[in-house]
Steps between C-alpha positions, in 0.01 A plus 500: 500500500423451847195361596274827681417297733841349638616879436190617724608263770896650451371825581321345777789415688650852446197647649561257764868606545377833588218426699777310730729791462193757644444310760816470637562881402535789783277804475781715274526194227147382454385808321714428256481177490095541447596688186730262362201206631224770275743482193514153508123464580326710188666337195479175634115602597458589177657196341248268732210720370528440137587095579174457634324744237628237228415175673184643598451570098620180465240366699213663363570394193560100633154553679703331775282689761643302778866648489343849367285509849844433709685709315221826519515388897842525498538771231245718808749418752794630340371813369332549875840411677730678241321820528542493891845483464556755257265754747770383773790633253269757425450647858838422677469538858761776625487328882714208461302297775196509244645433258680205645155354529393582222689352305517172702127478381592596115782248537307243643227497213728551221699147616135356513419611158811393279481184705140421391639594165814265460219204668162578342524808278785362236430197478125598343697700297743285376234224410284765336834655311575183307157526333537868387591567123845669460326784321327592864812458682599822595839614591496604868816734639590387822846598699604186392497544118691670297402831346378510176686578225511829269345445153187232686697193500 
């Protein structure tokens, strides 16, 4: 199995891909392009939602209350920035000027946040992961892994 976090920072370069692709889109492509960038976004949104749920647990019950108070600070950013960006996909701007600058600015902090991720962010998560018991390890779908299979294997 795939590491979650090397498979988080996979998905990170296909949100990447289509940031680049958006911004070099014309008005009659980025539309679409913003939905395939949403579809993309959620799962993998998701997927970072339930990483840090666990190694916050994880923490806790470490009492390592130095990497739980980075990871809460960090934890407040992403649910802060993450919900901007899904009001942007929410509310897409019909005038493509707007939304040109728009999403320059949604662009612009997403990049910022999966970089603090792959620097800070995963690396506290990786140190704290090695500590966790493989009974708390939780399976986490990303658009990376494979589905699971019928039956609950």
């Amino acid at each position: 199995m795939i590491n979650r976090v090397e498979t988080l920072k996979k998905d990170h370069g296909r949100l990447r891909v289509l940031l680049s692709a958006c911004d070099g889109a014309g008005a009659m492509e980025l539309p679409g392009l913003l939905r395939q960038l949403h579809d993309v976004f959620v799962p993998h949104q998701r997927a970072k939602e339930q990483l840090y749920a666990a190694v916050v647990a994880s923490c806790q019950e470490a009492k390592d209350a130095t990497t739980l108070t980075l990871l809460n600070i960090f934890r407040t950013n992403l649910t802060v920035m993450s919900n901007a960006v899904l009001g942007f996909f929410s509310h897409v701007d019909t005038d493509p000027e707007r939304l040109r600058q728009r999403f320059r600015t949604v662009s612009t902090a997403l990049r910022s946040l999966m970089d603090t991720e792959e620097k800070s962010v995963f690396p506290l998560c990786l140190r704290q992961q090695t500590r966790m018991q493989p009974a708390q390890t939780l399976r986490i779908q990303t658009l990376s892994s494979p589905p699971p299979q019928a039956g609950g294997r």
